[in-house]
C-alpha positions in Angstrom: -11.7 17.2 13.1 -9.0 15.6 10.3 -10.6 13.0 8.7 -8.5 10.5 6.6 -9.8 7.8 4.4 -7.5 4.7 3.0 -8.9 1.7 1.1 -7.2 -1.1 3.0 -8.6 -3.3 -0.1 -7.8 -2.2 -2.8 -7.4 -5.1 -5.2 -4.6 -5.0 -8.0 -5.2 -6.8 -11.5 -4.6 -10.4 -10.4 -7.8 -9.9 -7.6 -4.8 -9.7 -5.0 -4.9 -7.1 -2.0 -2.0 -4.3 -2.9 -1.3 -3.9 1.1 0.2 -6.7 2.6 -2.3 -7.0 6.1 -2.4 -5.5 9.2 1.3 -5.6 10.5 1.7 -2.6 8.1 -1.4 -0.2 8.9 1.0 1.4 11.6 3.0 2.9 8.7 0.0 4.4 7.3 -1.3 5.5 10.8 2.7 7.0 11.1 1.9 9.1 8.2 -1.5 10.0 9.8 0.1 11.4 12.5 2.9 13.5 11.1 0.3 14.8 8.9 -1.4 15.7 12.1 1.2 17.4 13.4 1.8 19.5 10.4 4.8 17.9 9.4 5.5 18.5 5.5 4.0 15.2 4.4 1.0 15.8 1.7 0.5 16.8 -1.8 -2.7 18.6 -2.5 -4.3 17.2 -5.1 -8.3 17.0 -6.7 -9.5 14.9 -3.9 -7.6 16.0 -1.1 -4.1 16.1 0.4 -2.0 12.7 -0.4 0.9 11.4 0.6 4.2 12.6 -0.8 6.6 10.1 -2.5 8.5 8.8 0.0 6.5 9.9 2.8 5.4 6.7 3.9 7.7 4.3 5.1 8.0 1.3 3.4 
């Protein structure tokens, strides 16, 4: 199975959350899915495959 991890709360340096809630999961869940379907989407890196610079849509 693919198996994704993101860290909904990650805190920046003034203790604030860096993702603005849950209205904006479905872009990260967008990229989770194109991903899925092999679209050109990732990076490999140390940890793992992340997401290429303008990958996600923000």
């Amino acid at each position: 199975p693919k198996i994704f991890h993101v860290n909904w709360f990650r805190l920046d340096e003034n203790n604030k959350f860096l993702w603005p809630g849950y209205g904006d999961n479905i872009r990260v869940l967008d990229w989770i899915i194109r991903r899925v379907n092999n679209e050109d989407v990732a990076d490999v890196s140390p940890v793992g495959l992340l997401p290429k610079k303008g990958s996600i849509n923000l």
